[in-house]
C-alpha positions in Angstrom: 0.0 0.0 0.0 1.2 3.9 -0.8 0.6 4.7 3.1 2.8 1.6 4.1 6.1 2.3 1.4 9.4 4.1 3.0 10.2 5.6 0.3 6.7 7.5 -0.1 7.0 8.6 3.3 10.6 10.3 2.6 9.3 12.0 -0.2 6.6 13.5 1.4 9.5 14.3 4.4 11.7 16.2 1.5 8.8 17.8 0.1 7.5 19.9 3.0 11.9 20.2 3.7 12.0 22.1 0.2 9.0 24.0 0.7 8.2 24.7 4.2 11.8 24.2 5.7 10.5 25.1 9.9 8.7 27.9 9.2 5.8 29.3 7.2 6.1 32.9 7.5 3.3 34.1 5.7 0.4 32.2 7.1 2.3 32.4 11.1 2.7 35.9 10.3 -1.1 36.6 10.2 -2.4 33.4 11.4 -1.5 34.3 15.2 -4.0 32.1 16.8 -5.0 28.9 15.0 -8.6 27.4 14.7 -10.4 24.6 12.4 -11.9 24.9 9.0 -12.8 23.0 6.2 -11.4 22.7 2.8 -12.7 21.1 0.1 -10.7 19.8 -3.4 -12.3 20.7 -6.3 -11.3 19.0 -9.9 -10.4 21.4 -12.1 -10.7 19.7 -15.5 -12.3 16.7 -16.7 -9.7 13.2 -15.4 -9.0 10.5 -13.9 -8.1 11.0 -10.0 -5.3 9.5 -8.5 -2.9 10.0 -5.4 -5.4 11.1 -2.7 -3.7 8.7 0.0 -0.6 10.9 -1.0 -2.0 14.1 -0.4 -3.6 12.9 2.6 -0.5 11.5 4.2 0.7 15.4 3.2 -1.8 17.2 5.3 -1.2 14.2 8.1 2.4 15.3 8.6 1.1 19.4 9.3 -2.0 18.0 11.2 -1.6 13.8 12.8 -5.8 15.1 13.8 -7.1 16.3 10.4 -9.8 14.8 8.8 -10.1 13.5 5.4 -12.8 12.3 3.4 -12.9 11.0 -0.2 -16.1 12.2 -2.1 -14.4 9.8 -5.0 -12.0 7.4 -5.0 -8.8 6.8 -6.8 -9.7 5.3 -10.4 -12.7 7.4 -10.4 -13.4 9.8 -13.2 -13.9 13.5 -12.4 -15.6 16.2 -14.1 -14.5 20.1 -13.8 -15.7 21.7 -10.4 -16.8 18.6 -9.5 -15.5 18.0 -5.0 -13.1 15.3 -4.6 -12.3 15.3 -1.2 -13.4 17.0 2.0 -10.7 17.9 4.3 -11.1 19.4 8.0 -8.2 20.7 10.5 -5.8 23.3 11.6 -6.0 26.2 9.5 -2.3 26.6 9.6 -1.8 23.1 8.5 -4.2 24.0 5.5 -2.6 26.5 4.3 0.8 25.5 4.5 0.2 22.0 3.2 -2.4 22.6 0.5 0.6 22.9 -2.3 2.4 20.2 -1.8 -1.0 18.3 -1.2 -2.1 19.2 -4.4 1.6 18.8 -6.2 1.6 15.1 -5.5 -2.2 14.7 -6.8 -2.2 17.0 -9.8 1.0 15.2 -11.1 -0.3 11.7 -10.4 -4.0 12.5 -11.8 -2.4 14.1 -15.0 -0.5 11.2 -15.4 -3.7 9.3 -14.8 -5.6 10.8 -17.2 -2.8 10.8 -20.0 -2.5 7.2 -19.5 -6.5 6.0 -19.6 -6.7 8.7 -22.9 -4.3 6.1 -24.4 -5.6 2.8 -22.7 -9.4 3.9 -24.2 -8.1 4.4 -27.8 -7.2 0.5 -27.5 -10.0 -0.6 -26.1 -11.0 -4.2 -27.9 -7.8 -5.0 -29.1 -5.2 -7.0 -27.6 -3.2 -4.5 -26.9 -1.8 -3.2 -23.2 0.0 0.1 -22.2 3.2 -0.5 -20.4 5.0 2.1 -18.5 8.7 2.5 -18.5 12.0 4.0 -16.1 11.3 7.2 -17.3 10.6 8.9 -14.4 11.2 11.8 -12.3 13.9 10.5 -9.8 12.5 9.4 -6.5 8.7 9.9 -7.8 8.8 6.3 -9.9 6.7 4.1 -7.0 4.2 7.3 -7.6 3.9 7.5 -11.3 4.0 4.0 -12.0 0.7 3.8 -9.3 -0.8 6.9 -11.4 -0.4 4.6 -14.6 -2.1 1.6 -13.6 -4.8 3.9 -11.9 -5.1 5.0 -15.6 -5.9 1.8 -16.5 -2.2 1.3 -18.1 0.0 -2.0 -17.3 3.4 -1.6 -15.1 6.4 -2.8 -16.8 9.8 -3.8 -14.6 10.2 -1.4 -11.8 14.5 -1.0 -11.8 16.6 -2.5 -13.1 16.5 -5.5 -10.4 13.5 -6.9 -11.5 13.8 -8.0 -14.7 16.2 -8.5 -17.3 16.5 -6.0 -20.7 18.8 -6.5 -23.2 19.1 -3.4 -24.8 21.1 -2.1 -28.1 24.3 -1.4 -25.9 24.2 -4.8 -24.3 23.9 -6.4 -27.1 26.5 -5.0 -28.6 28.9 -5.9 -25.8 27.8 -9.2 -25.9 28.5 -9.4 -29.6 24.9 -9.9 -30.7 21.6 -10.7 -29.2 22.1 -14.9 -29.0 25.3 -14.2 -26.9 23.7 -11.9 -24.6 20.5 -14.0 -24.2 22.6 -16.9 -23.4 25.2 -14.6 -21.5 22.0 -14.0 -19.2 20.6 -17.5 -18.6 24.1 -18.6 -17.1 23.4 -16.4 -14.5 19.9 -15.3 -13.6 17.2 -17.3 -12.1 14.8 -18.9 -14.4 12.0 -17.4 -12.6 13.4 -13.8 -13.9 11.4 -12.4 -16.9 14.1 -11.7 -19.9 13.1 -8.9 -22.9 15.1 -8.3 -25.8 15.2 -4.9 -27.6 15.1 -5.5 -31.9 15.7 -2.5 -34.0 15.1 -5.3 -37.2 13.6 -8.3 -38.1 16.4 -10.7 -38.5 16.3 -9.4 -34.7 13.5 -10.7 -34.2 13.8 -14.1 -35.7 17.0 -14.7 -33.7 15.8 -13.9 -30.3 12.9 -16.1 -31.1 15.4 -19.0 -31.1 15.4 -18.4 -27.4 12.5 -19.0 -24.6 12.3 -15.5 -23.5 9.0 -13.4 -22.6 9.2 -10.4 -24.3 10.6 -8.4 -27.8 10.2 -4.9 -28.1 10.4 -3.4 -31.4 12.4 -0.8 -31.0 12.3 2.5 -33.4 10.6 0.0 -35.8 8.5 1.1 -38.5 
């Protein structure tokens, strides 16, 4: 779960560190006493909503007592002005967390909503959207969540989790049957292996092989 992961959780920490440092001196400035109120987040375009556990966990770390409610749920479409969550607390928490609140969930919901606009263009063929590794550094947990939200498919998280022979490996190896074979010496059988082909004699030759993927790479 996105509540439970470490590395969420750090993010968040170096988030309000870049933004907020100790000290919001604009709201402590003319906020001298705090009191409660209630926010509300209001979609702003038509989407697909994703990463409201995030900014929750956001407005947790100004307020451990504030309340938050989902009107809709990750998944979910929204339409403009239409309320997606209901949020009540310490002022000062509210206004000092509301940006990086809404950072987190506008990037994640974009991402979201990019990703279904694809995933609904393919809809009745046998065809799935995969993500890839490039991400912003430190947000890939995040936007790989926001893509399968979307209705799109994760591919391998790192580079730990699966095995792709790519152009430059390949080329080191001294062509793609080395390097397919090179890789079966040594990784677990269990491990998925994909082979980047820029061709079709590519192709054919990794096809000798019992691997799980080819990508067609820059092919026409």
């Amino acid at each position: 779960m996105i509540s439970e992961d470490i590395n969420i959780i750090k993010l968040i920490d170096l988030a309000i560190e870049e933004d907020v440092k100790n000290n919001d001196i604009t709201t402590n400035s003319i906020l001298v006493n705090d009191e409660t109120k209630e926010a509300v987040f209001i979609c702003k375009q038509d989407g697909i909503i994703a990463g409201l556990d995030v900014a929750k966990m956001v407005m947790q770390k100004f307020d451990p007592e504030i309340i938050w409610n989902n009107i809709i749920n990750d998944g979910d479409a929204c339409i403009k002005s239409e309320r997606i969550a209901y949020v009540k607390g310490s002022y000062k928490a509210l206004l000092s967390g509301e940006r990086i609140a809404l950072n987190f969930l506008q990037r994640m919901s974009g991402i979201a909503t990019k990703t279904n606009l694809f995933v609904k263009q393919l809809q009745g063929l046998n065809t799935k959207i995969l993500d890839t590794r490039k991400t912003v550094p430190g947000h890939r947990i995040l936007d790989k969540y926001a893509v399968k939200t979307g209705g799109g498919t994760n591919h391998r998280l790192g580079l730990f989790d699966m095995v792709m022979i790519k152009d430059n490996h390949i080329k080191l190896a001294g062509g793609i049957s080395n390097a397919i074979t090179a890789v079966k010496e040594k990784v677990p059988g269990s491990m998925k292996i994909e082979v980047e082909a820029t061709t079709l004699g590519e192709v054919r030759e990794a096809l000798n092989f019992n691997i799980d993927f080819i990508m067609l790479d820059n092919m026409d």
